[in-house]
N, C-alpha and C positions, 0 to 999 in steps of 0.2 A: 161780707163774703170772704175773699183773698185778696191779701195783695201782690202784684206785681204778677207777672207773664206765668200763665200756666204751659209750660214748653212741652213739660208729659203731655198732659190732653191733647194738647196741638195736633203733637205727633201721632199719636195713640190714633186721634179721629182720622187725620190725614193716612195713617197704615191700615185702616180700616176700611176707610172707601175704595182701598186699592185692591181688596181679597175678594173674590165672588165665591157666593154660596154653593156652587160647582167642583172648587178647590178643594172646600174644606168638606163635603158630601154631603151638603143640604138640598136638597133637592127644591129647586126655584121656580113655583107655582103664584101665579098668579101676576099681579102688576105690581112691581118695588117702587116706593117714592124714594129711596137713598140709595147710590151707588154702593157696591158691597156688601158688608156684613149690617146688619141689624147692631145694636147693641145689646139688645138680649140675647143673640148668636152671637156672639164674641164673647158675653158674660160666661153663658152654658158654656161652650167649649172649651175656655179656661178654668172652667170649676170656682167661678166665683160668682156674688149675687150678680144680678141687674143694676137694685139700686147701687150698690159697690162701684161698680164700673163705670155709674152714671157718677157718680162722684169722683174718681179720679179722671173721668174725661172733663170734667167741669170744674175742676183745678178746687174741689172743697175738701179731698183728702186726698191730701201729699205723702204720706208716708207708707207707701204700697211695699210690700217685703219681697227680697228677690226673687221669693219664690212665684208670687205673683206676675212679676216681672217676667221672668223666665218664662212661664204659662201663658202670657199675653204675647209674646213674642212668639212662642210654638204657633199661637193660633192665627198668627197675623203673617205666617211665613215670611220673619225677619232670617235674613244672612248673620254671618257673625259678625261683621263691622255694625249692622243696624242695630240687630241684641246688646252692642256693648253699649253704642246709645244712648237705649232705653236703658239700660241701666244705670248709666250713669246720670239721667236726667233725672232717675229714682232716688240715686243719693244724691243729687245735687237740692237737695231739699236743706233748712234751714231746719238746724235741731235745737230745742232749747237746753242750754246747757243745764245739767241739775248742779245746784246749788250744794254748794258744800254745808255740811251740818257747823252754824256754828257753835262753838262750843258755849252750854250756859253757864252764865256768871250770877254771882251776886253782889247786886250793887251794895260797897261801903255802909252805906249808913243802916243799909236791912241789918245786913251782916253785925253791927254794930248793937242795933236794936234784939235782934234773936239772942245775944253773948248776954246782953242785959236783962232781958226778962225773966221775975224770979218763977214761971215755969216751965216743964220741957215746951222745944219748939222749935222747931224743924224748918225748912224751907227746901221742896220738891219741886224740880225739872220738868219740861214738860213730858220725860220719859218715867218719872216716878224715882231719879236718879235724888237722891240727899245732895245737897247744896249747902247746905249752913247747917249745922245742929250746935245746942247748948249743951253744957255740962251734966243738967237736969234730963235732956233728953238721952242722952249717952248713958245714964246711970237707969233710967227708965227698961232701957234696951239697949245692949250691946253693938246693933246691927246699926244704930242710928249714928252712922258714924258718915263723914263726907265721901261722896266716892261710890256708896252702896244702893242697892236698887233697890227699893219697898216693893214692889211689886213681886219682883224676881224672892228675896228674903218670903215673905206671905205666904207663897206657894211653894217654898223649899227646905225651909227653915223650918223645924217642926216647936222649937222655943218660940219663934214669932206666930207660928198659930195657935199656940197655947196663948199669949199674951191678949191675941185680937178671938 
């Protein structure tokens, strides 16, 4: 499931049971087993799903956008010390950082092995970027040069779609 204290949910269920279906114009028929709002009357009213909501009350997805936030907060009649919060409890979520692209190499002895081979022969990234090329391949095709994209060349190059 998750680790560590879900503080959104917490609060979210605890600012829920405090709102009667009266406040917000639902009209309150029959016998309620929970104090307040329903979860699916809090969902509806926010304009998000059920299960949605049933997942950020249950701390399985943390990353609700403010504008959700904002919307859950209308319908839960938070002040504006409360909204800020919930807000902040929304970014106080752990983000994975994205990884920086690292740049591709080519290992020595490849690099060494492609120089020597007496035919063309290239070695692509895993973006289709040239990485290594031999002399044989350079004279093959001018485009096979380090640095250049095969992919991008194919579809732009009209000599490399003659070639292929």
């Amino acid at each position: 499931m998750t680790d560590g204290p879900n503080l959104l949910g917490d609060y979210v269920r605890a600012r829920r049971e405090l709102v009667t279906p009266e406040q917000v114009g639902i009209p309150a028929m029959g016998v309620r087993r929970v104090p307040g709002l329903r979860r699916e009357e809090v969902a509806m009213l926010a304009g998000i799903s059920a299960d949605y909501y049933l997942r950020l009350e249950q701390g399985r997805d943390r990353n609700p956008s403010v504008q959700v936030l904002e919307s859950l907060a209308r319908v839960l009649r938070l002040d504006d010390d409360a909204t800020a919060y919930l807000l902040r409890l929304g970014a106080d979520r752990t983000r994975r950082r994205q990884r920086r692209r690292r740049k591709e190499t080519v290992p020595p002895g490849i690099a060494k092995l492609v120089a020597m081979l007496p035919l063309p022969a290239t070695v692509e990234g895993r973006y289709f970027d040239v990485l290594a090329a031999n002399a044989l391949a350079t004279a093959l095709s001018p485009r096979l040069v380090v640095g250049a994209n095969r992919l991008r060349d194919v579809f732009l190059d009209p000599a490399e779609q003659a070639l292929y």
